[in-house]
TORSEVO-653106 format. One record per residue: residue in three letters; x, y, z of N, C-alpha, C, O, CB in turn. Coordinates in steps of 0.05 Angstrom, whole numbers, plus 32768, in hexadecimal, padded with zeros to 4 digits. Glycine has a CB too. Layout:
! TORSEVO-653106
aa,nc1,nc2,nc3,cac1,cac2,cac3,cc1,cc2,cc3,oc1,oc2,oc3,cbc1,cbc2,cbc3
ALA,X,Y,Z,X,Y,Z,X,Y,Z,X,Y,Z,X,Y,Z
...
END
This chain:
! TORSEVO-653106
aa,nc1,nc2,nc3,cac1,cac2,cac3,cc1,cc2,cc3,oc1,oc2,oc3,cbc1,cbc2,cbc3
UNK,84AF,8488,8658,84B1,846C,8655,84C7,8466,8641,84C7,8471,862B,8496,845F,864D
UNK,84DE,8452,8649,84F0,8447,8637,84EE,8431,8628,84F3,841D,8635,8504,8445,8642
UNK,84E8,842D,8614,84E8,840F,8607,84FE,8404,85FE,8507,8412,85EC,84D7,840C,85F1
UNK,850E,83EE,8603,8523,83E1,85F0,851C,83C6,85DE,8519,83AF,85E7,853C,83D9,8604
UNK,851B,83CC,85CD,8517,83B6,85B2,84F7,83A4,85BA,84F7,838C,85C0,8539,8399,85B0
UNK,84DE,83B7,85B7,84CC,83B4,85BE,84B5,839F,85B1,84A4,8390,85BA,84C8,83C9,85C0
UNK,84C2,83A6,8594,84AC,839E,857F,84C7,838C,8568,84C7,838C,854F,8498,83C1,856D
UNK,84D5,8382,8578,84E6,8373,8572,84DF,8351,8567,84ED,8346,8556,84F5,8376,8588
UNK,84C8,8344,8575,84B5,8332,856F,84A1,8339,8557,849E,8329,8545,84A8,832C,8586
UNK,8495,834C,8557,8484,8356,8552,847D,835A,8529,848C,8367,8519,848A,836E,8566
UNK,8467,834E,8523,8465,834F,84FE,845B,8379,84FF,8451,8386,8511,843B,832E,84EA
UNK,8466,8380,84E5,845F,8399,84E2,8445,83A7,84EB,8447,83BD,84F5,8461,839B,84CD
UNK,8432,839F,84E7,8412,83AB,84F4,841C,83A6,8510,8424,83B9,851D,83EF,8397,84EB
UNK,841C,838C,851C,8422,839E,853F,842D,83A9,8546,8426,83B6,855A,8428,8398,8553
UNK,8449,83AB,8538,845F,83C3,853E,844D,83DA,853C,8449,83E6,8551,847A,83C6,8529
UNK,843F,83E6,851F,8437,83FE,8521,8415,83FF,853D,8412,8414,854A,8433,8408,84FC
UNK,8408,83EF,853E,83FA,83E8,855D,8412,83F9,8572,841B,840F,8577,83F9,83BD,8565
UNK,8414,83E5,8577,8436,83F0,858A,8437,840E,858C,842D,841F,859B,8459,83E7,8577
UNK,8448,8410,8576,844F,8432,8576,842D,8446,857B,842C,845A,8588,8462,843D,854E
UNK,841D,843D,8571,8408,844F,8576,83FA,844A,8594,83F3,845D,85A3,83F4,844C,855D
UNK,83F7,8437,8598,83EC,8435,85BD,83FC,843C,85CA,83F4,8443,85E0,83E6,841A,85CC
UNK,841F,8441,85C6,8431,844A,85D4,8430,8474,85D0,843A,8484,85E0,844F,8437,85C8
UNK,8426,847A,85BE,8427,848E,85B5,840A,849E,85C2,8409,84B7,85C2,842A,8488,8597
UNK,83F0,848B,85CE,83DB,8495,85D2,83E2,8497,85F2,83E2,84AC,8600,83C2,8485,85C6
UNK,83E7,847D,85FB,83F2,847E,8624,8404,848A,862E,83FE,8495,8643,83FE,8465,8633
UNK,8425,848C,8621,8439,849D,862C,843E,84BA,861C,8446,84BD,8605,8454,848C,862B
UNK,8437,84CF,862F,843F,84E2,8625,845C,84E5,8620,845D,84FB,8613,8436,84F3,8631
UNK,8475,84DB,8622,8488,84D4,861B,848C,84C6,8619,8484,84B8,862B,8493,84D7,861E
UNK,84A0,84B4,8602,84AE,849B,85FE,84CB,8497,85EC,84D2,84A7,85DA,849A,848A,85F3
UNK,84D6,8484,85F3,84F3,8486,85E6,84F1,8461,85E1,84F5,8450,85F2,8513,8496,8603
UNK,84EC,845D,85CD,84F3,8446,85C8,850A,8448,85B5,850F,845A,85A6,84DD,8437,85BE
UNK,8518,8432,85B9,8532,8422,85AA,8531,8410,85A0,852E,83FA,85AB,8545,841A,85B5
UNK,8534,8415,857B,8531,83F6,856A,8546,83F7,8558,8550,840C,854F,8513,83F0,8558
UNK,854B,83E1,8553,8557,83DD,8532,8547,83D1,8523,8554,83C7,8510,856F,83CD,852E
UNK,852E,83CE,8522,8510,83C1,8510,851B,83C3,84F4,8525,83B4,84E4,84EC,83D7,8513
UNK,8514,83DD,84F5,850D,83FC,84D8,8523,83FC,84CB,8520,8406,84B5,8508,8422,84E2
UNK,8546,83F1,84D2,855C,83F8,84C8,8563,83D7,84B0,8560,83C2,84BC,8574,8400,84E5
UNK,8567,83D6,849E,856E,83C8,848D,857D,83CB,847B,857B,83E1,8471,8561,83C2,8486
UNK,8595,83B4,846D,85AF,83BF,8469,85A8,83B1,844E,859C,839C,8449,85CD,83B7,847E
UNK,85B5,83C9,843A,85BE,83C2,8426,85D5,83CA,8414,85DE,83E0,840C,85AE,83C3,841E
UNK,85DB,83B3,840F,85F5,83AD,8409,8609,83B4,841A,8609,83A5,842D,85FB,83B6,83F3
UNK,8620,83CB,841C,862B,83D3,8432,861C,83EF,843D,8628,8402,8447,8647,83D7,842B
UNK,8602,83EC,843A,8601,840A,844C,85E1,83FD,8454,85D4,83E9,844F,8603,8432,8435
UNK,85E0,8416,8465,85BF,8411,847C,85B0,8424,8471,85BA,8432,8460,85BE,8419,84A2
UNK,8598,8426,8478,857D,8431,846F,856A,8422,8480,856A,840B,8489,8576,842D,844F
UNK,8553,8441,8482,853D,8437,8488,8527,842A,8481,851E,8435,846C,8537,8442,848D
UNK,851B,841A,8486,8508,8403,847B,84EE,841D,8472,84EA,8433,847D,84FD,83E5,849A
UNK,84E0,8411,845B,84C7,8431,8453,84AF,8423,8467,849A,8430,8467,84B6,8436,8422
UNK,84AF,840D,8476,8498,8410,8481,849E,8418,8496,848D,8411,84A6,8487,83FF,8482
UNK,84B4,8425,84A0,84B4,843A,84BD,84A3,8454,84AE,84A1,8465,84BF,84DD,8447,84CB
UNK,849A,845A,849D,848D,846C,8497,846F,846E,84A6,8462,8483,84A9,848E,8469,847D
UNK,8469,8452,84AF,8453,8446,84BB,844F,8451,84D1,843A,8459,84DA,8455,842D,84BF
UNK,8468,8452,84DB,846A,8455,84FA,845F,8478,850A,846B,848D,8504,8490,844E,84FF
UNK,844C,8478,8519,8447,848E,8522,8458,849B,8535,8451,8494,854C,8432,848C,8528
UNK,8468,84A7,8536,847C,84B1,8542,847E,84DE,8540,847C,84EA,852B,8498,849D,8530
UNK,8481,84E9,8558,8483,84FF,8554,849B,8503,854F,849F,8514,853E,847A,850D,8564
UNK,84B2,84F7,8558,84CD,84F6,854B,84DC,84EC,8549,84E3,84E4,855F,84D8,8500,854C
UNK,84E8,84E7,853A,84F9,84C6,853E,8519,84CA,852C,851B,84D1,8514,84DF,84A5,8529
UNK,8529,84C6,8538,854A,84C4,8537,855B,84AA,8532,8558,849A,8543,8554,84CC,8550
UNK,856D,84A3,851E,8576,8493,8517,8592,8490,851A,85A1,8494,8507,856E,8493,8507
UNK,859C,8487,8536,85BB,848C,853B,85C4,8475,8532,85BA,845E,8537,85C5,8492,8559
UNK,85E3,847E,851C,85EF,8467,8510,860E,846C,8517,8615,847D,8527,85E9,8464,84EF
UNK,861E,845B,8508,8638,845F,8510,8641,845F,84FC,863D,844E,84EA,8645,8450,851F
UNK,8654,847C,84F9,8666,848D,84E2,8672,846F,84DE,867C,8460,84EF,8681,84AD,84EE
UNK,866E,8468,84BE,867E,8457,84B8,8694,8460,84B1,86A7,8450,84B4,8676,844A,84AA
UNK,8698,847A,84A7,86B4,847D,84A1,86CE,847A,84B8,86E5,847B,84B0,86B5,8498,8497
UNK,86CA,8478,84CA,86DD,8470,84E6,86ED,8462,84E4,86E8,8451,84D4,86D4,8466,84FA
UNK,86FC,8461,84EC,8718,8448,84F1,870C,8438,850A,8705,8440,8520,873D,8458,84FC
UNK,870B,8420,84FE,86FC,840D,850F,8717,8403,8522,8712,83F9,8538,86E9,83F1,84FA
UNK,872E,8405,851B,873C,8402,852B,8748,8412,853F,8756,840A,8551,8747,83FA,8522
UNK,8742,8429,853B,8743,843E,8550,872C,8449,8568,8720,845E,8561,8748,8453,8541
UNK,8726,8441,857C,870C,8445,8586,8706,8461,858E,86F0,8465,8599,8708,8434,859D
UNK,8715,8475,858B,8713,848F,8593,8700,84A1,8580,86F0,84B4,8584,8731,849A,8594
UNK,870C,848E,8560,86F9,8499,854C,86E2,8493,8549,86D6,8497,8533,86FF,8497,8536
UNK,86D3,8486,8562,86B7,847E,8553,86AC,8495,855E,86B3,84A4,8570,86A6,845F,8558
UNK,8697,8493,8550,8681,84AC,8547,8666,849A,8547,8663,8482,8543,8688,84BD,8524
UNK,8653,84B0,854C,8632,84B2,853F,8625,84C2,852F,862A,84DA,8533,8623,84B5,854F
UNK,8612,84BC,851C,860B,84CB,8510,85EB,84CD,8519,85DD,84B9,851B,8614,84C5,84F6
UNK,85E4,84E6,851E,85C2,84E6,852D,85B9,84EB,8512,85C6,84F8,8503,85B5,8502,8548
UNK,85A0,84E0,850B,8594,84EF,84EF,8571,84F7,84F7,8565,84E8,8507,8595,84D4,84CE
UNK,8567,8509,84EF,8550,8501,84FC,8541,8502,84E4,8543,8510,84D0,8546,8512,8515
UNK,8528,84E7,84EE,851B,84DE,84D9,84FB,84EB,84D3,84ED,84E3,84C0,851A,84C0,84DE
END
């Protein structure tokens, strides 16, 4: 099962609802959020209540800021896993 921006409505206790009823019915799942990511000052980080989140593994793809934004050949990703 694929989810895209699921718990996007959603106050923190249903999100983590969410992730755990999704976690008990699909033996696989791939959801996609930007919830958990929050910026400070010029850089991103993860929010500490994704700590909440029941997840067997979970990956945080961002974009190499060091890139030349005017060159599109240089963009990049960075996978991190969380």
């Amino acid at each position: 099962m694929i989810f895209d921006a699921p718990i996007s409505e959603f106050d923190h206790a249903k999100s983590i609802e969410f992730f755990s009823l999704a976690k008990e019915n699909f033996e696989q799942s791939i959801v996609l959020m930007k919830n958990y990511i929050v910026k400070s000052g010029n850089t991103y980080r993860i929010d500490e209540d994704f700590k909440d989140v029941n997840a067997d593994t979970a990956y945080w793809v961002k974009l190499d800021e060091s890139i030349d934004h005017t060159v599109l050949n240089t963009v990049e990703s960075i996978i991190v896993k969380l």
